[in-house]
Each structure stands twice: as structure tokens, then as C-alpha cells.
C-alpha positions in Angstrom: 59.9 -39.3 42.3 63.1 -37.7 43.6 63.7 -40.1 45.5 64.0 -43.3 43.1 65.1 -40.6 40.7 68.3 -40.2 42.1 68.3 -37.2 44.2 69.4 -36.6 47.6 66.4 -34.0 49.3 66.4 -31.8 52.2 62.9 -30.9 53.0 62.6 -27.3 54.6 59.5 -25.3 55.3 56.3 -25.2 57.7 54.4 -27.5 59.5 50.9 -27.6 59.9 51.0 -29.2 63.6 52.6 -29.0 66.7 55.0 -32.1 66.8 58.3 -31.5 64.8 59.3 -34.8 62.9 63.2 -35.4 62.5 62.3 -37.0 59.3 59.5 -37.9 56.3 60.4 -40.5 54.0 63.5 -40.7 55.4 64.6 -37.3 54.2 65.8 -34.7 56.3 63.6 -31.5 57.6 64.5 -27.5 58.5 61.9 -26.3 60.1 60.9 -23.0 59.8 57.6 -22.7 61.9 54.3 -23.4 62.1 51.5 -22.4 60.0 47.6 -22.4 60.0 45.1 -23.3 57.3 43.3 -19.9 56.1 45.7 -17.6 58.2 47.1 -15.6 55.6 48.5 -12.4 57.3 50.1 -15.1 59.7 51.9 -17.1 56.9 53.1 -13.9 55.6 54.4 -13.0 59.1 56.2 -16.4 59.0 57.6 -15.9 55.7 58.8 -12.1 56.4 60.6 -13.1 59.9 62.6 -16.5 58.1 63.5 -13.8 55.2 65.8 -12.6 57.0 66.7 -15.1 59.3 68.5 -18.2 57.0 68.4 -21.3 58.5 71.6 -22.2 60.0 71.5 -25.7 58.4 71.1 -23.8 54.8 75.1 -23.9 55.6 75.5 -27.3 56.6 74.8 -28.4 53.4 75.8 -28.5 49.5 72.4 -28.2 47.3 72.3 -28.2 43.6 68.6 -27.4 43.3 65.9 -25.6 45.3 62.3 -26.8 44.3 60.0 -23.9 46.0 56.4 -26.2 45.6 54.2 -22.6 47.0 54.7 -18.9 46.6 56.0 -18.8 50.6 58.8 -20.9 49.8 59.7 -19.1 46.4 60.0 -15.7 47.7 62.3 -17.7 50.3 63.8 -19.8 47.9 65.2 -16.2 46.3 66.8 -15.2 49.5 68.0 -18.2 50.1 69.9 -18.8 46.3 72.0 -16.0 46.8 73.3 -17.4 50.1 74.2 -20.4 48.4 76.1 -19.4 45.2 72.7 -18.6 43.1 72.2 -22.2 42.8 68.8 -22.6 40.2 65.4 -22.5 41.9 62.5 -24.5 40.6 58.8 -23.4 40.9 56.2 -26.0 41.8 52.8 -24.7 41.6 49.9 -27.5 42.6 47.1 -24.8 43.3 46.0 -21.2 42.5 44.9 -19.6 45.6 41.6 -17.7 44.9 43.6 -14.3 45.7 45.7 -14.5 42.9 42.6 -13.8 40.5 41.1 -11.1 42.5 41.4 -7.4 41.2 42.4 -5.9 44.7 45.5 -4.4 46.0 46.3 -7.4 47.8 45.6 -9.5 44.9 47.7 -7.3 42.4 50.5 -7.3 45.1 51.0 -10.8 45.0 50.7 -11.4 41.4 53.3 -8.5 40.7 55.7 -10.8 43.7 54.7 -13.9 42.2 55.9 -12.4 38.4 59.4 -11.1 39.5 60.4 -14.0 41.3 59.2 -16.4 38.3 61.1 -14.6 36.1 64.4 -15.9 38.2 63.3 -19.3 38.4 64.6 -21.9 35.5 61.5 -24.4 35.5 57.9 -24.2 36.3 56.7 -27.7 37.1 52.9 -27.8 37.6 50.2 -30.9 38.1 47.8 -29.8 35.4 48.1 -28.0 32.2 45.2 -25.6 32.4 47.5 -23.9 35.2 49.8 -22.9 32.5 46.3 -22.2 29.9 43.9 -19.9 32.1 47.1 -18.3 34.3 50.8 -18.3 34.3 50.4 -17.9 30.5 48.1 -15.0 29.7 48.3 -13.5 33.6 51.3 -13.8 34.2 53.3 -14.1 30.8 55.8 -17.2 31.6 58.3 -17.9 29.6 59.4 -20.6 30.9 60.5 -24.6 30.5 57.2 -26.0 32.2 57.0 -30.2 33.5 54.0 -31.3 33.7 53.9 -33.8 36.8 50.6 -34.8 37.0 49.1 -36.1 40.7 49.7 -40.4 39.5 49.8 -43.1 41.4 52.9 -43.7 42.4 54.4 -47.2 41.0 56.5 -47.8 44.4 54.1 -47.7 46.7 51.9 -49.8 44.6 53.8 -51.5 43.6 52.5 -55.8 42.9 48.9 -53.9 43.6 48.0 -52.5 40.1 47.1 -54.7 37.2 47.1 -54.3 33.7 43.1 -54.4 33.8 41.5 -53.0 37.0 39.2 -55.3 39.2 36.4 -54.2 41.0 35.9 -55.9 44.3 32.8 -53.8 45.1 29.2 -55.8 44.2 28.0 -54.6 40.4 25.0 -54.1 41.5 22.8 -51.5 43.8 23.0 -49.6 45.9 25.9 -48.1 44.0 28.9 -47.2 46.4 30.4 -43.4 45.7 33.3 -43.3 47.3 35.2 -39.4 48.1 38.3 -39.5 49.4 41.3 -37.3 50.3 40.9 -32.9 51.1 37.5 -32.6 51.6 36.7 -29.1 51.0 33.4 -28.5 49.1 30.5 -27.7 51.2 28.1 -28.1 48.0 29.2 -31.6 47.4 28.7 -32.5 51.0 25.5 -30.9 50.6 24.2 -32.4 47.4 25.4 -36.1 48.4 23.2 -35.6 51.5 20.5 -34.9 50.1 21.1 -37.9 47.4 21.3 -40.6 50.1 18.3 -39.4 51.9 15.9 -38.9 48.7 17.0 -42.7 47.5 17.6 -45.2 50.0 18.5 -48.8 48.6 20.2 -46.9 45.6 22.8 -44.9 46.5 25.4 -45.1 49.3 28.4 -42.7 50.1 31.7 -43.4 51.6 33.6 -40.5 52.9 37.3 -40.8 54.3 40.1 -37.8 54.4 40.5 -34.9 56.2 37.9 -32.1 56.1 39.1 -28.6 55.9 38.4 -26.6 59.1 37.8 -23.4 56.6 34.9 -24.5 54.8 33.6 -27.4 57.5 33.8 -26.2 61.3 32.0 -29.1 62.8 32.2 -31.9 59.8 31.6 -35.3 62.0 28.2 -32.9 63.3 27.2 -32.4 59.8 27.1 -35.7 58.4 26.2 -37.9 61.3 22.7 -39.9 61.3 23.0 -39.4 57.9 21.3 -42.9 56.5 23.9 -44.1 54.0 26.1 -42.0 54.0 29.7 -42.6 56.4 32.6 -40.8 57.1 35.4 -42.7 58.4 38.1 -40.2 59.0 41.5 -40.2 57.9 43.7 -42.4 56.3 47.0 -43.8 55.1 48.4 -44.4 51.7 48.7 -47.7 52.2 44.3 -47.9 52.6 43.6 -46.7 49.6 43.3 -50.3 47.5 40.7 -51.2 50.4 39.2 -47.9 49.9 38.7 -47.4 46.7 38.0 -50.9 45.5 34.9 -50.9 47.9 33.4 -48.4 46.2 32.1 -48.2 42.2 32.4 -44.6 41.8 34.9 -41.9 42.7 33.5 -37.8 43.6 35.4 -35.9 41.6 33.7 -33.2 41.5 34.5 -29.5 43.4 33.2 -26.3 43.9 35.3 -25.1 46.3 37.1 -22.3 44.0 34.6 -22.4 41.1 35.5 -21.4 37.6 39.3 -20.9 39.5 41.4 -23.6 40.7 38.4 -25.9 41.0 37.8 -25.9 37.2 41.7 -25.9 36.3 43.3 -28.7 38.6 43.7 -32.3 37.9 42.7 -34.1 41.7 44.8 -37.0 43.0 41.3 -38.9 43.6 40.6 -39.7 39.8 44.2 -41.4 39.5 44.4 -43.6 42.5 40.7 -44.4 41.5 41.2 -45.7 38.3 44.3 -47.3 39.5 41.6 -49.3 41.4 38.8 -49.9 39.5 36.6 -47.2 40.7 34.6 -45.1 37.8 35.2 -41.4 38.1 31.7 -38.5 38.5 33.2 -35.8 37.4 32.0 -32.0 35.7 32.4 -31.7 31.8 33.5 -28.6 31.4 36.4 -28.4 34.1 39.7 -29.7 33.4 39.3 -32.9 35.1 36.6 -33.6 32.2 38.6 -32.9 29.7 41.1 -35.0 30.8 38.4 -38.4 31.5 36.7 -37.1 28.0 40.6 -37.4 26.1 41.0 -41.0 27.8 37.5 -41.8 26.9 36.4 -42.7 30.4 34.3 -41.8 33.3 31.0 -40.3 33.9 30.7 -36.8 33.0 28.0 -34.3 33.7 26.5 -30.8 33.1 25.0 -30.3 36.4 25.8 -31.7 39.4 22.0 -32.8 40.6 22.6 -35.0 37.0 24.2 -37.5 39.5 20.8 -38.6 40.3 19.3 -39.4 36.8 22.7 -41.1 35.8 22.7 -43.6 39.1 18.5 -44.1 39.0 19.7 -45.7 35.1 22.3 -47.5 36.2 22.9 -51.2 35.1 25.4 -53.5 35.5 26.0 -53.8 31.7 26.4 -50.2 31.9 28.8 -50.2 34.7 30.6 -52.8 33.3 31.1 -50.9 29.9 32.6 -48.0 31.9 35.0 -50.2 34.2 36.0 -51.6 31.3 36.9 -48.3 29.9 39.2 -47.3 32.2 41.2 -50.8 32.4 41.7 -50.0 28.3 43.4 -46.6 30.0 47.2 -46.9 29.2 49.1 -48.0 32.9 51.1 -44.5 32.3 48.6 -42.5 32.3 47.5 -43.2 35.5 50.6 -44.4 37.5 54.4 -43.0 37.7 56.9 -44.7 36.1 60.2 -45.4 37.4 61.4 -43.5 33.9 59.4 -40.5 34.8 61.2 -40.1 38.0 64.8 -41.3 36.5 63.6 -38.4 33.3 62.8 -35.5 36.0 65.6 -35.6 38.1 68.1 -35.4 34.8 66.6 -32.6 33.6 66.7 -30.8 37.2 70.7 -31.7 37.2 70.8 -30.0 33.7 69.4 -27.3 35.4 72.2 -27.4 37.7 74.9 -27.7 35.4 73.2 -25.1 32.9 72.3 -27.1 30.3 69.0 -27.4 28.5 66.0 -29.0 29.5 63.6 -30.9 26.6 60.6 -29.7 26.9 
């Protein structure tokens, strides 16, 4: 979105692997170190030793903007805009770590970080409005400009794939494909699709492709092999989701992994991209992701997640085809980037910069 929006970017922060790329989409990286999933004390180690250690190439350079898209890289991003003139810093906030709800010291610690270093930030851009609803409003009293830049398909890389009306390439008929796809990190939805496949063969099958997080699944290819119907085929590239997702009927959008926190609040990648091709969201009623499918008048939505089974044993292909068709009646904006959102976000980022107001 930057990108075709106009803006030159400098990507700096940590990696989560051992190779250090020059490059990603041909913008240039600082790296500042490696980090590990669930390592906490480690990250803050990271961030406490590059606090007072600036990046050499933080010189090299003339920045307008810093976007700081974790609370890491904002506490950085504060040390950092002093060094370069007090430039604005931007806070992007896709995901409310569990800790920032709890009632311990830690918790409180971070909250009261988070809160002063919000309160010098210009613009709070976040991927789902119940962020702003169940925390940074009435936890952590923002008063800020807030974007909402919600996780769309993106039109460019898409681009001569979409159509106005969505096509299904899968068979209409059983068994009926589920396809979940992307961070796989909800050991109750593993569980429950399991035990799905096995208790109805010929009705159900599941397709499972991402990258399974090592907190919640230690062994994940253990755990799902031999499973009948069910397959997990690892990760994948952008550039395979059409293939994926239009093999499939339905899309898993449903997550326990932070219940009644994040998991209820955030609005997943997984129910864009499959819309974008066709594939009817699952998804929880009362979370924020079924609000959103329940406002666009699509998907299936449930109370309980062993539902799943009733809803696919009634399944018809005059009923599947009343719910595909609902989604290809979804306005094309609502579920892909425009080239004027990106062109409209970087504008009001350079107002930032030049101090002049942003339209909410």
C-alpha cells in the first residue's frame, strides 16, 4: 500500500530466521537482530540493547515518517524520533498480545509503556475496529486519529485474478472441502476438525496449508498425519492462494487461540482472500469476524463450534449456492485494496509530516 501509494520505505527491525535478506519487496532492510516466537524476556533484551545502540544507517537516510507496526518497535521508534529531528511516529497495532489484558505487574507495566508512548504518536492505524472498541478506547484512553486498514486482498498482486462475481472451481457437491490456511495457531480447531473428518467420512474433507506456530503445536506434521481426510501441505506463497482457496468450499475462520481477547476482536486475512475466491467463510457469531460476515450479509455463522457438524450434514447445493452467491453480491472494496486506498493513506501520512490534519 506504500508502495503504489507513493512512498519510499526503509524496513528496519527483527527477523525471525537466521538468513539476513538485503531486501523484501524491493525495499531496503536495518537489521536489528533476531527474535524468537514466545521468547518474551529475549525480545525485550533485543529491544533494551538497540535502545541505546541507533542504527548507524538511521543517519544515512532522510525519513519523513516512522510507522512502528508492534509495541518493540514503538518504544524504538521514540528513541529513534529524537535522533532524527522528532519526525511523527505512527502506531500500527495488528494484534493484542494476551499480556496486555492481564492484571499483573508485568501486564500493568506494559500497558502504562504502551499509554505514554501512544500519547506521542500522531496516528493509530489498526486492522479491525473492535481494537479501538474493547482496548485502546476504554483501556487505554486514545485520543487519537485512528485508520482503519483492514487485512484485504491486495489489488496488485491479484491483480486480472478477481472478478466482479466469484467462481468456485471446487465440485458443489460432497464431501465438502474446508479449507484453513495461513498462522495456524488454535489447538481446539485442530482438534475439533479431526475429530469431524474421522466421525464423517464421504462428507467432510479438510485442507490445511500455512505455518503452524511452534508455541501451541510442537510436533504439528505428528499430530495430523494418518488423519483420513484431512491434509496438511505446508507452506505457501502468495501467489497459491487462487489454487488454494478455490479448491476448497469453505474457509476456517474460526480461533480460540486468545479467547474472548484478540481471538474475538481481530478481523483474519483468511476470510478476505477467501471471498476474493469464492470460498464461503465458518466463522463464530459473536466475535468480530461475525459481525463483520453478519453486516455484509454473508457466510456461515455459528454459536458453537461442534455446530459445524449439523450445518455440513444439511448441506445442499442450492444451499451452497445461495451462500456463494452472497458473497459475489459483496462490494469488490470491501474485500480487496484499492489503488485509491493506498494513494488516500500515504497523503494523509505526508500531512502528518508536514503537520497538517488528517480526515478521519
Amino acid at each position: 500500500m506504500l508502495r503504489v501509494g507513493g512512498a519510499i520505505i526503509t524496513l528496519c527491525g527483527f527477523r525471525r530466521v537466521n538468513i539476513i535478506d538485503v531486501s523484501v519487496e524491493g525495499c531496503e532492510i536495518i537489521d536489528i537482530g533476531r527474535s524468537f516466537d514466545s521468547r518474551l524476556v529475549h525480545r525485550i533484551w533485543l529491544v533494551f540493547s538497540n535502545f541505546f545502540s541507533v542504527p548507524k544507517e538511521i543517519y544515512d537516510q532522510r525519513f519523513d515518517i516512522i510507522i512502528a507496526r508492534n509495541l518493540e518497535m514503538l518504544v524504538l521508534s521514540q528513541k529513534w524520533r529524537r535522533e532524527l529531528g522528532g519526525i511523527p511516529v505512527v502506531y500500527e497495532c495488528l494484534d493484542i498480545h494476551r499480556l496486555m489484558f492481564g492484571s499483573g505487574t508485568v501486564s500493568v507495566a506494559l500497558r502504562l509503556c504502551e499509554r505514554r508512548l501512544i500519547a506521542r504518536c500522531k496516528m493509530l492505524v489498526l486492522s479491525s475496529p473492535a481494537f479501538f472498541r474493547n482496548y485502546f478506547a476504554p483501556i487505554q484512553n486514545v485520543n487519537l486519529p485512528v485508520r482503519l486498514v483492514e487485512n484485504k486482498v491486495f489489488f496488485e498482486i491479484f491483480w486480472g485474478k478477481l472478478s466482479s462475481s466469484s467462481v468456485l472451481s471446487a465440485s458443489d457437491q460432497r464431501p465438502w472441502r474446508i479449507g484453513w490456511f495461513g498462522m495456524i495457531r488454535c489447538m481446539r480447531s485442530i482438534e475439533f476438525l479431526i475429530h469431524l473428518v474421522s466421525s464423517n467420512p464421504g462428507l467432510v474433507e479438510v485442507v490445511i496449508a500455512g505455518r503452524p506456530t511452534k508455541a501451541v503445536f510442537q510436533n504439528f506434521s505428528d499430530l495430523v498425519a494418518g488423519v483420513p481426510g484431512l491434509k496438511f501441505i505446508g507452506e505457501y506463497e502468495v501467489k497459491d492462494l487462487p489454487r488454494l482457496y478455490e479448491s476448497v468450499h469453505f474457509t476456517w475462520a474460526i480461533d480460540f487461540f486468545e479467547e474472548g481477547q484478540n481471538s474475538a476482536f481481530l478481523l483474519p486475512n483468511r476470510i478476505y482472500e477467501g471471498m476474493a475466491f469464492g470460498s464461503v467463510p465458518i466463522a463464530l457469531d459473536d466475535v468480530e469476524t461475525g459481525h463483520w460476515l453478519r453486516a455484509h450479509g454473508a457466510g456461515i455463522l455459528i454459536g458453537r463450534i461442534d455446530e459445524v457438524e449439523n450445518v455440513l450434514k444439511e448441506m445442499t447445493r442450492e444451499l451452497f449456492e445461495a451462500h456463494a452467491d452472497a458473497i459475489s453480491r459483496i462490494a469488490r472494496k470491501d474485500i480487496v485494496t484499492t489503488e485509491e486506498e493506498c494513494i488516500r493513506f500515504v497523503q494523509d501520512l505526508k500531512c502528518l509530516s508536514s503537520g497538517g490534519m488528517v480526515l478521519e
